[in-house]
Structures are given as C-alpha cells and as structure tokens.
C-alpha positions in Angstrom: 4.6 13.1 -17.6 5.3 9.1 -17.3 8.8 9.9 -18.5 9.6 12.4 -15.1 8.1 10.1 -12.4 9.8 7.4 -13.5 13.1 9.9 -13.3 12.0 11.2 -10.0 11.1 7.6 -8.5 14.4 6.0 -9.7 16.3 8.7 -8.1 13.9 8.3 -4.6 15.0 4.2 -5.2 18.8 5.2 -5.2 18.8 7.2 -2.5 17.1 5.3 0.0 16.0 2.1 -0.9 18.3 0.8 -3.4 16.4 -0.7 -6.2 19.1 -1.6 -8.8 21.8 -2.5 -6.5 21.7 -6.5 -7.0 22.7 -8.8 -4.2 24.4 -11.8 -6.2 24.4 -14.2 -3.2 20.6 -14.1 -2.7 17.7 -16.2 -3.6 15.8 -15.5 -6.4 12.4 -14.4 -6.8 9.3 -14.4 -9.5 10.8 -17.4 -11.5 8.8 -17.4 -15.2 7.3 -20.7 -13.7 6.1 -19.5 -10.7 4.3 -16.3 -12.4 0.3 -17.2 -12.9 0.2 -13.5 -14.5 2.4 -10.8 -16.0 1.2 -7.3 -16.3 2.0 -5.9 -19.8 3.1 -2.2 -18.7 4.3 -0.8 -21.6 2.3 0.8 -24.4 -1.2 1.7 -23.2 -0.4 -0.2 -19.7 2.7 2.0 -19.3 3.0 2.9 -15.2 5.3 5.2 -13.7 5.2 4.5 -10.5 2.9 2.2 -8.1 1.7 3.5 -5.1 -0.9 0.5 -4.7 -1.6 -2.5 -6.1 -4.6 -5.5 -5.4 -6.2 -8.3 -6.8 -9.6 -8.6 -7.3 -11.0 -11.9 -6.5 -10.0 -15.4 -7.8 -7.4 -13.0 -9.4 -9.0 -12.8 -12.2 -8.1 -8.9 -13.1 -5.2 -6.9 -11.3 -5.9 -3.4 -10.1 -3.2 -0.8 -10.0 -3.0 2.7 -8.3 -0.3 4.5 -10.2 1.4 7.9 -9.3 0.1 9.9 -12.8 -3.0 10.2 -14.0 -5.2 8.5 -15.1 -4.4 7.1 -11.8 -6.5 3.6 -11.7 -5.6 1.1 -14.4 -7.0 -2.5 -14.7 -5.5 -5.6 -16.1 -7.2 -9.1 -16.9 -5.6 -12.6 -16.3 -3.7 -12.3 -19.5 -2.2 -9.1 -17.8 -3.8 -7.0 -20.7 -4.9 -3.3 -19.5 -8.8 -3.7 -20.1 -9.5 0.2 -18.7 -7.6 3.5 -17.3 -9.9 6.0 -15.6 -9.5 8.7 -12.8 -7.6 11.9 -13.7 -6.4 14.7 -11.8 -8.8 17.1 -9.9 -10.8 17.9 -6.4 -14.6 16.7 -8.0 -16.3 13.4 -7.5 -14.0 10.7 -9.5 -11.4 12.9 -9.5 -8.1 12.4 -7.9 -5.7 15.5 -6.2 -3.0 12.8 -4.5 -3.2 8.6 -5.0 -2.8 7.3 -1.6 -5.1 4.1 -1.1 -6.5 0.9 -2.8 -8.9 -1.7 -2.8 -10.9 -4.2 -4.5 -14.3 -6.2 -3.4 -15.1 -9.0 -5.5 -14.3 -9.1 -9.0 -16.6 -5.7 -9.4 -15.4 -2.9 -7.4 -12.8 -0.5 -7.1 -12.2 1.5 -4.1 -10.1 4.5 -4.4 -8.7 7.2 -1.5 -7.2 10.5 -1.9 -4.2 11.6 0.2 -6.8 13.9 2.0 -9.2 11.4 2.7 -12.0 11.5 0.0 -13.2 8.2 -1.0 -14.2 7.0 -4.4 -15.9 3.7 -5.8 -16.0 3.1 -9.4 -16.6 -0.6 -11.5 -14.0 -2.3 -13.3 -15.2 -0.4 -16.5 -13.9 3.0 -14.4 -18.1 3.7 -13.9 -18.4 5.5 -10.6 -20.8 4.4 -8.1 -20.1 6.2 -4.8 -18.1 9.1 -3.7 -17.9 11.3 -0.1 -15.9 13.6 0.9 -12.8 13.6 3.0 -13.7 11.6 6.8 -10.7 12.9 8.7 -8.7 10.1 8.0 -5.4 9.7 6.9 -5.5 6.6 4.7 -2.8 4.6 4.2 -4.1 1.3 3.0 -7.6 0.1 2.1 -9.2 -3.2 2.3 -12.2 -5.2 1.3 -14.6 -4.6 5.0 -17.5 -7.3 5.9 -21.1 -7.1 4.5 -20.2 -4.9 1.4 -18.5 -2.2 3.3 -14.5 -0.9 3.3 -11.9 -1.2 5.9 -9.2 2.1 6.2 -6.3 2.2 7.4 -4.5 5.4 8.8 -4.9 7.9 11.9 -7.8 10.1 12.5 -7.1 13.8 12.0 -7.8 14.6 15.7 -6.6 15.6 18.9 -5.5 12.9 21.5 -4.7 9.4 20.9 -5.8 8.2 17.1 -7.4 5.3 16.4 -6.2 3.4 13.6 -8.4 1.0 11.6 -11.4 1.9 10.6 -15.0 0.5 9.3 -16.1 2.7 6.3 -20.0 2.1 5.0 -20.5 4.8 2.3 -24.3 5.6 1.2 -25.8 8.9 -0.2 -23.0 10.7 -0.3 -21.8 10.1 3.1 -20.1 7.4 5.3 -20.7 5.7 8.5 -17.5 5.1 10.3 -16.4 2.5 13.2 -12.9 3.1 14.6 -10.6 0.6 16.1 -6.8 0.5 17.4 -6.2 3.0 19.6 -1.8 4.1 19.6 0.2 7.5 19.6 1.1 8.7 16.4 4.9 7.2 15.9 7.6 9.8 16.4 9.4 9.3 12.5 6.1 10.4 10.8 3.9 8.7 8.7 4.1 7.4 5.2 1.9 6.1 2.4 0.4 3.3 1.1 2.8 0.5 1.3 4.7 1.8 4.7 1.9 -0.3 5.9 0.5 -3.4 5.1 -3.2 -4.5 4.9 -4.6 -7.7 3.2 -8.1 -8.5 3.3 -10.6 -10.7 1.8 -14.1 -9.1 3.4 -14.1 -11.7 5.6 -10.9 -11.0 7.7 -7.9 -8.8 7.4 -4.3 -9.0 9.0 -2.6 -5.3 9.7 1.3 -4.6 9.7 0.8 -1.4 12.5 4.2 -0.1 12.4 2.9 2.4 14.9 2.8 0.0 17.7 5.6 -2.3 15.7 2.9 -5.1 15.1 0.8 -7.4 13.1 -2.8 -7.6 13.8 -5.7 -9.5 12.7 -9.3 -9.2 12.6 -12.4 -11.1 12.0 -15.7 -10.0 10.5 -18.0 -10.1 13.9 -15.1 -8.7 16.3 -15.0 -5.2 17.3 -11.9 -4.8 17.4 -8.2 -6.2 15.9 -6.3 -8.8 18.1 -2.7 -9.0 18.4 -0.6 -11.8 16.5 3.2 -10.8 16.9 4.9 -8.3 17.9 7.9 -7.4 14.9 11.1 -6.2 15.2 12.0 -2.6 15.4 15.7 -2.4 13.5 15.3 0.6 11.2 17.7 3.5 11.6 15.3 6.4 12.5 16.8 9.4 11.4 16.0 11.8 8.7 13.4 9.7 7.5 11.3 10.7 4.1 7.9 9.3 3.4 6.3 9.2 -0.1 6.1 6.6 -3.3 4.5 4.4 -0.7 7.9 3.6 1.3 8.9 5.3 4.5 12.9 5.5 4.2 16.1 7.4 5.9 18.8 8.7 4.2 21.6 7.0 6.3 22.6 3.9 8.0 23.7 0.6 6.1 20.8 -1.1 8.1 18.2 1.3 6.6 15.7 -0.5 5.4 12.0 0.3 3.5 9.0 -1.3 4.7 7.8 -2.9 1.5 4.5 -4.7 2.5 2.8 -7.9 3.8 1.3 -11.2 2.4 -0.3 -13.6 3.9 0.5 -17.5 2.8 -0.7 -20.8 3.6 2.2 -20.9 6.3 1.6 -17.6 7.9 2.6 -13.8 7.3 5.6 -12.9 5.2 6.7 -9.1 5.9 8.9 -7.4 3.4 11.6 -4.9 3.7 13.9 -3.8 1.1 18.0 -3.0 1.7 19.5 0.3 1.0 22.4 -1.5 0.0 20.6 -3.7 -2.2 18.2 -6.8 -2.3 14.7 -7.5 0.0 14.4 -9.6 3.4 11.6 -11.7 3.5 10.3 -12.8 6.9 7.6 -15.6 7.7 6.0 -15.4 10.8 4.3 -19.4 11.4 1.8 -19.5 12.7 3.4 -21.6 15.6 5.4 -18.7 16.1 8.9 -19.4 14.6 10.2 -16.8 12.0 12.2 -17.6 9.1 14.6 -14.7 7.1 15.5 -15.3 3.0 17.7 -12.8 1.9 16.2 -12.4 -1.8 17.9 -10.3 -5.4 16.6 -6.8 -6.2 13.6 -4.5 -4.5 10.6 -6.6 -4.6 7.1 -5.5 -2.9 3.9 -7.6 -1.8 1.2 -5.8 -2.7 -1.7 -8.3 -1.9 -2.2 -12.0 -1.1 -5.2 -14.4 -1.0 -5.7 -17.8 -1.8 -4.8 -17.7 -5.6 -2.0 -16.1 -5.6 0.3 -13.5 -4.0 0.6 -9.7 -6.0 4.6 -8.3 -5.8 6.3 -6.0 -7.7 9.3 -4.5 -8.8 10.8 -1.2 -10.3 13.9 -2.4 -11.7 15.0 -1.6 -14.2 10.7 -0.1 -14.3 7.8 -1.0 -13.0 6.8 -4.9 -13.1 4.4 -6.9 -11.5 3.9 -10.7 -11.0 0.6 -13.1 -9.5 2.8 -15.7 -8.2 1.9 -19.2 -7.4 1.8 -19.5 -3.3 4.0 -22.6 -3.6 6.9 -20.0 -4.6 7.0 -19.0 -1.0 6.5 -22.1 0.5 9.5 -23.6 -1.8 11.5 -20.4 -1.0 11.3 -20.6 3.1 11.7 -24.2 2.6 15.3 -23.7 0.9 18.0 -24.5 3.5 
C-alpha cells in the first residue's frame, strides 16, 4: 500500500511540482547543523506521503498526517515513531480521507476528515472527542484559544462562505464561530497545504489564497485582520488539487503553494517550481519582502518559537525541526 502512494505521489511531483528536478545555482536548505530533529521514516515510521504535518509544543514530539492508513503517526525529539493509530473507515476514530491537522500542547491531536468530521485523540492515539461532519470544508487546522480548535476551509453553503472558523467540540457536538467572509476562488480548492495556517492557541496567521492574502488573528478579536496582500503569479489553467498542493499542468511559471512559517522576522511563504527548486518569500514586518531561490521541493509545515517544521519528498518523504536562525542566516545571504 506504502509502496503505490509513494508511486502515485512521485508521479503527481513530476508532473506538476517538480520534486527531483534540482536547481544547482540555489541556496541550500536543512543543513545537518541546522536540524534540531530528524524524523526516522523508514521501518515502522515508514510515510508515503504527507498531507499534514505539526509540532506539538516546545517541539518536543512531531505529529504527522500521512496519506495511508494508519493515518496519524507520532515522533519524539529523537525523531523515533512513539505511536501510529487511526485506520480507514466512516466510525468515530476512523478516517475515510486525511485532510487536516493539529496539535494543542504537548497532549492533543486534532484530526479532520475530507468531509468534515473532526476527531481528537492523545499522543498515545486514545480518543477523547469526535462529531460529525460541520459543513466545513477543512483545509488546515490550528490550535484555537481557551482549549478549543481553529478550521480553516469554506462552509458548505449557499452565498458568500466564511472562512475561518472557531470549533469547541463537547458531547458529541461542536459550537462553531465563523469569520472571513470571500467568494469561493474560481481554480477550485485544494487541501491541506494549498493553504497555510500556524497557530499557537494564542494567535494564528492565515495564508487565504482566496482573497490572495495573509491574515492574522488574536485570541479576543472577532475576527482576522489583514497583514499583506501576496502576489497573484500562478498560471491558472487546468489546475489539479490533491497531496496537499494545488498545481497546473502548464506554464514554466507554475508554481505549488507549499505553506507558511512564521519567524522571528516575519512570514515566510513557500512555493515550489515546476521546473525545479522552492521560492522562499519573507514578508518583514516593516513591510519589505525578500525572495531566496532554494534546491529541491521543500514545504513548511509549522513554525513556533522552537523551531520551524519542513519537509521534503525527494528522493521520499523527509522531515526536519530546523533551528529559526537557518532562516534568518538564509534571508540574510546577499
């Protein structure tokens, strides 16, 4: 099963985002001395393909979302898998389609299925909560204030969608508190990390490629407040969405949205080349933007103040903590 996702994602990689196409004239990144962990993801740990990917506080275990079952596996600080729980099916703890991840603390797991059910589990893979689908389309999943969740992805409904929503699940059910009202976007939606969300419970920042934007939000606030506005390059046509990438099959310019981190210096947005290697753009918090031009496919897949979580599916799937001071060294290259 491992064997033919990792066949069918390396062919999804060639066509559109160009994973194993190196770009020799680039800068480098996830140096040995800049990794604070390395996932061991062979043997038991063995992933086929990540669809999501966090850190649980002070880093001290790394939670990944993988595209076959048993669909949640956890790693310690040594990057040794410590539990793999959640297989296939439609009952409580079960999974039909991986779409959505998140951590709070270093004790909970927060999982969402592609049609909206929500499930919480311990790091042991112990469930503790589950409710059914909430007419949401998640995409990406954050740690919300006061013990709740934070979901990102449109409401199932007609007229305008909002966006970002606060998720408080008790009994079997959910409360739910919507924010960020915009039109669906015309080239469809993708998963997971077409979008990016990092959070900490006490504030998040939102890549909305819907309204081409970053966001950020504060526990207190109703709703998100603008930060920047990105740029809007991508060839749009024929796009595909799935493996947690929104890409098009044409263009020399096509690029994948490959997530979001946010660093002592601001936000860093990622987007990977069809023709090979990943940009890397900081947005300061001044409101200057700097562009490295780094090797291979790499993908943030969650920041916070001990480190930033990438990865990278070349030649298979690899993930690195990295020190912060790899990006601030990187951006600080002339």
């Amino acid at each position: 099963m491992v064997t033919s996702w990792r066949r069918a994602a390396a062919a999804f990689l060639l066509l559109g985002a160009g994973a194993c196409v190196r770009d020799s004239g680039a800068a480098v990144l996830g140096a040995r001395d800049d990794r604070l962990v390395t996932l061991r993801t062979s043997g038991r740990g063995e992933i086929a393909f990540v669809v999501a990917a966090r850190m649980t506080e002070g880093a001290r275990h790394v939670v990944v979302l993988d595209a076959a079952a048993p669909y949640v596996k956890v790693f310690d600080h040594d990057g040794r898998l410590q539990a793999a729980f959640m297989r296939k099916g439609g009952g409580p703890g079960e999974l039909e389609a991986p779409a959505a991840l998140a951590t709070s603390g270093d004790t909970a797991i927060l999982v969402a299925d592609a049609r909206g059910g929500l499930s919480v589990f311990d790091l042991a893979g112990r469930l503790k909560q589950h409710t059914r689908p909430l007419g949401i389309v998640p995409l990406a999943a954050a740690a919300g204030c006061d013990g709740g969740w934070m979901l990102y992805g449109p409401i199932a409904r007609a007229g305008t969608p909002t966006w970002l929503h606060d998720v408080r699940l008790a009994d079997g059910g959910a409360t739910v508190r919507s924010a960020l009202l915009d039109t669906l976007p015309a080239q469809g939606i993708g998963i997971g990390l077409a979008y990016g969300l990092v959070g900490d419970g006490r504030s998040l920042v939102l890549r909305h490629e819907a309204g081409s934007a970053v966001y950020a939000r504060r526990c207190g606030a109703a709703a998100p407040s603008l930060v920047f506005h990105t740029a809007t390059r991508r060839a749009a046509r024929e796009i595909q969405a799935g493996y947690g990438r929104q890409v098009t099959r044409t263009g020399p310019g096509t690029r994948a949205l490959a997530g979001m981190a946010e660093v002592a210096g601001g936000v860093v947005l990622a987007d990977v080349f069809a023709g090979g290697g990943t940009e890397l753009s900081l947005h300061a918090r001044g409101g200057a933007t700097t562009s490295r031009r780094i090797a291979g496919a790499w993908f943030l897949r969650d920041s916070g103040p001990d480190g930033v979580l990438v990865s990278t599916d070349d030649p298979e799937p690899r993930l690195y903590v990295l020190r912060p001071s790899a990006f601030e060294r990187l951006f600080a290259r002339r």
